[in-house]
Structure formats: structure tokens, C-alpha cells
C-alpha positions as CSV (number, residue, x, y, z in Angstrom):
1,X,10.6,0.2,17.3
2,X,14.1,2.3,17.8
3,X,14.3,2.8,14.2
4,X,11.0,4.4,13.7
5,X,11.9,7.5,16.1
6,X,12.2,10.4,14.6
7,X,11.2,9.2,11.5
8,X,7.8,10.9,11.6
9,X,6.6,15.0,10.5
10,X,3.2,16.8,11.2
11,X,-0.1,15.3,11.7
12,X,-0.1,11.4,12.3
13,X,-3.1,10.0,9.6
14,X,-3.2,6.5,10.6
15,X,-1.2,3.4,12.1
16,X,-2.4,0.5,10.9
17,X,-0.8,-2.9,10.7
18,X,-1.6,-5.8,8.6
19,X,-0.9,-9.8,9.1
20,X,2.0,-10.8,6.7
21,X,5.7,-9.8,5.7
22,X,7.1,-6.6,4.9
23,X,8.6,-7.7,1.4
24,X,4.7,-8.9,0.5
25,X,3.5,-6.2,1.6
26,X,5.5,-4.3,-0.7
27,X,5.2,-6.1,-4.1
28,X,1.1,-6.1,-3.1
29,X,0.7,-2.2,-2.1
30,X,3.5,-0.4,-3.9
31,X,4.6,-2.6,-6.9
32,X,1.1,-3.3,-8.1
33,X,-0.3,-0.7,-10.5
34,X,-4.2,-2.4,-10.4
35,X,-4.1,-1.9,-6.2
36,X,-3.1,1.8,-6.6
37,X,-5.4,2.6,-9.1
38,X,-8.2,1.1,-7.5
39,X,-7.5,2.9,-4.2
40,X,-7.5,6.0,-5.8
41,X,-10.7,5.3,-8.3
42,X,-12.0,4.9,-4.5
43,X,-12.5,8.4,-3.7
44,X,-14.1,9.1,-7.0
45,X,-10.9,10.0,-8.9
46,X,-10.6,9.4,-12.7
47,X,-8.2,9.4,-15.3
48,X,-5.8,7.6,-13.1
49,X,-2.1,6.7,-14.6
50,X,0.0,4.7,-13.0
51,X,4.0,5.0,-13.4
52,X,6.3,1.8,-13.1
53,X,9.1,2.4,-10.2
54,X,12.9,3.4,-11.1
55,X,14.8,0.8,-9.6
56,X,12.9,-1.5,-7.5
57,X,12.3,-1.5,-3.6
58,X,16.0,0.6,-3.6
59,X,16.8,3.8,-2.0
60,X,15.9,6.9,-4.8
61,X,13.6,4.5,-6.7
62,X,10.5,7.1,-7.7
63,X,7.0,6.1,-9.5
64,X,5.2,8.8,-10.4
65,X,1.2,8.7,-10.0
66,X,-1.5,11.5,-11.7
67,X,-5.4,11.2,-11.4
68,X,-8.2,14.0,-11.9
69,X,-9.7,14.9,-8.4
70,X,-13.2,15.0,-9.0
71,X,-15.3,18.6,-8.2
72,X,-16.1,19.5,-4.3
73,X,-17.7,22.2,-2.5
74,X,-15.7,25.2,-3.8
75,X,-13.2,23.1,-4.8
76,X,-12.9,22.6,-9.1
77,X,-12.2,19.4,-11.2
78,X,-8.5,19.5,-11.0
79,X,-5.3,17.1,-12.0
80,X,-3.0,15.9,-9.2
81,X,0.4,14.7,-8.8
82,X,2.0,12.6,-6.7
83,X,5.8,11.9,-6.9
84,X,6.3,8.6,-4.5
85,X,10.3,7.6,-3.6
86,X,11.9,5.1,-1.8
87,X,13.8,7.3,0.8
88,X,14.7,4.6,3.7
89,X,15.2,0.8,2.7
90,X,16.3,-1.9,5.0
91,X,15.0,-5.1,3.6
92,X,13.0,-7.2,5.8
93,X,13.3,-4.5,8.6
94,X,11.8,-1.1,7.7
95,X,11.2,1.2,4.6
96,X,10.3,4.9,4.0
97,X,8.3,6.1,0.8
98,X,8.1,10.3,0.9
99,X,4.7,11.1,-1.8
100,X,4.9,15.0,-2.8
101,X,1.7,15.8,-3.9
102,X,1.1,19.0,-5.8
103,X,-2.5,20.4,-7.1
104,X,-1.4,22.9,-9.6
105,X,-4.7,23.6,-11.1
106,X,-6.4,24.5,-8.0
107,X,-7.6,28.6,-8.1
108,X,-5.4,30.6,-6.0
109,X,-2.9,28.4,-3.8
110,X,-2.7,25.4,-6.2
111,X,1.5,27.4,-7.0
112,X,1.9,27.9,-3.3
113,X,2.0,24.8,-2.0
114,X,2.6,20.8,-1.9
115,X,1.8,18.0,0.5
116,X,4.1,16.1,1.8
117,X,3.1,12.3,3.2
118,X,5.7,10.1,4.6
119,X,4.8,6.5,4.9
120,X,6.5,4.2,7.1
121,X,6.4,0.1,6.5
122,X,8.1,-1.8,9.3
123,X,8.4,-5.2,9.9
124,X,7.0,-6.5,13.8
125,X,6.4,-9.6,14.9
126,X,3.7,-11.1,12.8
127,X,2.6,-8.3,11.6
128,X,3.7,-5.3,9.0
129,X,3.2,-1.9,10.6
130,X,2.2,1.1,8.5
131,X,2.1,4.6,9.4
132,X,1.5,7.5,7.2
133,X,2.1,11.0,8.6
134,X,1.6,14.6,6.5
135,X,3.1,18.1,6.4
136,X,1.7,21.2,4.3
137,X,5.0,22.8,2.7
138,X,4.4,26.4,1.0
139,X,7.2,27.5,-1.4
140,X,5.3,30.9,-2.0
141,X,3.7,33.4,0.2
142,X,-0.4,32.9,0.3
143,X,-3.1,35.1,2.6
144,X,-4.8,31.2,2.9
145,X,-2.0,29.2,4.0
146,X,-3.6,28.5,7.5
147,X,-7.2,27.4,5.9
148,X,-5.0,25.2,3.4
149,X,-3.5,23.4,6.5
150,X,-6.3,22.9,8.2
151,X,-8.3,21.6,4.9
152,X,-5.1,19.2,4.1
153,X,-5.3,17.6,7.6
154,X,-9.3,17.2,7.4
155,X,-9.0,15.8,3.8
156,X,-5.7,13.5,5.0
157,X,-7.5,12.1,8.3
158,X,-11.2,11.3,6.2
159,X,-9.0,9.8,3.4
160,X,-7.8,7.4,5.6
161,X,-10.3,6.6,8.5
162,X,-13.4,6.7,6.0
163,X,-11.5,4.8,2.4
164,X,-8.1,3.9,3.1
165,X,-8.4,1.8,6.1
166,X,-12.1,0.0,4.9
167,X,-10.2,-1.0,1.5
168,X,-7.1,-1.8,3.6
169,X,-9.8,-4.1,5.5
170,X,-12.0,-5.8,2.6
171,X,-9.8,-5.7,-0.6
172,X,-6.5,-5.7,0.3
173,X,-6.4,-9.1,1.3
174,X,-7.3,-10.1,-2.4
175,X,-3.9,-8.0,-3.8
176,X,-1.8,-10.1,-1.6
177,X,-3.4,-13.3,-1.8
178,X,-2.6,-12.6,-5.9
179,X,1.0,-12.5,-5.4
180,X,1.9,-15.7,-3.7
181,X,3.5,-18.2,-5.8
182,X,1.1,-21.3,-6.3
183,X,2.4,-24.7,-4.7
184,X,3.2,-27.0,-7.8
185,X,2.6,-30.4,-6.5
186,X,3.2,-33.5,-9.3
187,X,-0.3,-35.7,-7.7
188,X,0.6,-37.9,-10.3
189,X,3.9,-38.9,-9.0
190,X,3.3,-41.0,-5.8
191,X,5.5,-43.5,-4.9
192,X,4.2,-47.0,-5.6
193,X,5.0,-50.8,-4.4
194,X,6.7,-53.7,-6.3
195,X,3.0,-54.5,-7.6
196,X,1.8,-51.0,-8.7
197,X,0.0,-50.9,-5.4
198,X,0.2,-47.8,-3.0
199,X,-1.8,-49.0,-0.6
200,X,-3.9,-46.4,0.0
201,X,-1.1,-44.2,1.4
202,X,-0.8,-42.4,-1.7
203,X,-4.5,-40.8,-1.9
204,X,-3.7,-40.3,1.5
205,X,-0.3,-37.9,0.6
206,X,-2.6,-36.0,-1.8
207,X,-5.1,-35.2,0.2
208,X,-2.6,-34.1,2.9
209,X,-0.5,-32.1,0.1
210,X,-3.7,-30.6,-1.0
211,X,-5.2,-29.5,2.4
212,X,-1.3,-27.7,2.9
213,X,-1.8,-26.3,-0.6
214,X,-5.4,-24.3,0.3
215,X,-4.1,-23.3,3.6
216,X,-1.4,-21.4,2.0
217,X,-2.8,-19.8,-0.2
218,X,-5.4,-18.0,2.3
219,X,-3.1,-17.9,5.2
220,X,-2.5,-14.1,4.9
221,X,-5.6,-11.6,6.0
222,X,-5.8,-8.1,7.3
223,X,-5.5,-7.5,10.7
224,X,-8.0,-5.0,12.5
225,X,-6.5,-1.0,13.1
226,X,-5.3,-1.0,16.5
């Protein structure tokens, strides 16, 4: 897709595309506070705080998100940060949502630097596409900036071939299935003959109306990672 070049920085974590619309997609992944907190209790995270976002699906709209990390291999219990915004937004067509995460309580570099992930949600036929691609930035000097890279990159690529793209896989689905309007039909209101008779045609129209009903509502899944 022309509109994706260029768009991308760094290391390439995943690409991953999913059955269903872009706008969907969206209200499911983005706009829901329950999806995003799961995904993050995921990984063992706690304390996790969910903002509401600025001004929609629009360009400059932020939501801010906060969690403790839980403790690692000589890495502490520490709070996280991530500042999400809408920095591309063609409905129906494409979006662009830049996260800067910062670990300020980690010993020694947490001041030094911030990752930055760039996610990128296009529409294809079918099909939403979703690609999420990360750079290290360092606004201060550090003697561990290359180790820091190279742990970021590690930590971005399990994050999202071990958690993100399972969950993607099993539970997303339910998030999206949530947001589709239900199909109010009136079964009470068939159309009858002079004598109060339908006929049979009516039960007919129900179950026919019915059998539409179910289909919608489970017509969207996950499709596999290509």
C-alpha cells in the first residue's frame, strides 16, 4: 500500500492483519479501556490505568496509559508510561498512533531514554493490516545506550510474537464481537392474511431473520499472522 511507505522507523515488531474493518477495529483495540488493560495485565503488569482519548479517532487526539512492570532479572518493579496519539488519520483508509513510552524509575538509564512505537492500521481488502515498528530515542548521554537497544528490541519482538499476537488470536475476537450493534428484529410483527392466518410463511420469515441475525453477530474472526 503506497501510503504505508515511508511510514515506518527502526526494528519492524510484527505485521499482522485481522478479518474486519478498520473503523471496528479501532473502537475494539484503541477506544476500549477493558481490551487495553487486559493486554497489558497479560504480561504480568499491575496497577494498570487507563486514560479516555482527547478527541476521538482525530489527528492530536492522545490517551495516556500507566501500569507497574512487574520485577525481572536485574530489572526492579518500576512504573511505566505510555503517551499514545493519533498522528495520521484517514478514515476508512489508514491511521498512525505514535506510543512514547518512558521508564523513569528504572536504575541508571530510566532519565536517558524513551521508546518510541509507531503503529500503523490500514484498511486492505477484507482485511485490517497492522504493523507496529520501534525506535530507542536517548535525550541524555548513557555508557549503556547500545545494551538498552538491544534489550528494547528483544523485549519489543517477545512482547509481540509470544503475548500480543496469541491474545490478538484467542481474545480479540470477543472485544469486537462486543461492539456490533445487535439486529433489533419486531418477531411479533409479521404480516398476516384477511383471516389472521400467515400461512406458515411467517414462522418461516423468523427463522430466516433469525439465522441472518446469529450469522452477524459472529461473522468477524481473527485472521492467522501472515
Amino acid at each position: 500500500m503506497k501510503k504505508m511507505e515511508g511510514l515506518h522507523h527502526g526494528t519492524l515488531l510484527v505485521d499482522h492483519y485481522v478479518t474486519g474493518n478498520i473503523e471496528s477495529f479501532l473502537k475494539a483495540y484503541y477506544h476500549n479501556a477493558d481490551f487495553q488493560r487486559d493486554l497489558q495485565e497479560q504480561t504480568g503488569n499491575t496497577d494498570v490505568v487507563v486514560g479516555n482519548w482527547s478527541n476521538g479517532n482525530s489527528i492530536g487526539s492522545v490517551c495516556e496509559i500507566e501500569y507497574t512492570m512487574k520485577a525481572q532479572i536485574g530489572v526492579p518493579k518500576n512504573r511505566v508510561y505510555i503517551n499514545m496519539k493519533y498522528t495520521t488519520a484517514l478514515p476508512g483508509e489508514i491511521y498512525q498512533i505514535d506510543n512514547i513510552i518512558n521508564s523513569p524509575e528504572l536504575p541508571m538509564v530510566g532519565k536517558c531514554f524513551r521508546v518510541h512505537e509507531r503503529t500503523i492500521i490500514s484498511q486492505q481488502k477484507g482485511h485490517v493490516r497492522v504493523t507496529v515498528s520501534q525506535e530507542v530515542d536517548f535525550f541524555k548521554k548513557s555508557l549503556l545506550k547500545g545494551v538498552v537497544k538491544k534489550s528494547a528490541k528483544a523485549e519489543g519482538l517477545r512482547f509481540y510474537s509470544r503475548i500480543w499476537t496469541p491474545f490478538m488470536q484467542t481474545s480479540f475476537p470477543r472485544y469486537l464481537n462486543r461492539i456490533l450493534e445487535p439486529i433489533d428484529f419486531d418477531f411479533d410483527s409479521q404480516p398476516q392474511d384477511e383471516n389472521n392466518n400467515n400461512n406458515g410463511t411467517g414462522s418461516s420469515r423468523v427463522s430466516d431473520l433469525q439465522r441472518l441475525a446469529r450469522s452477524r453477530a459472529f461473522s468477524i474472526f481473527i485472521a492467522d499472522t501472515k
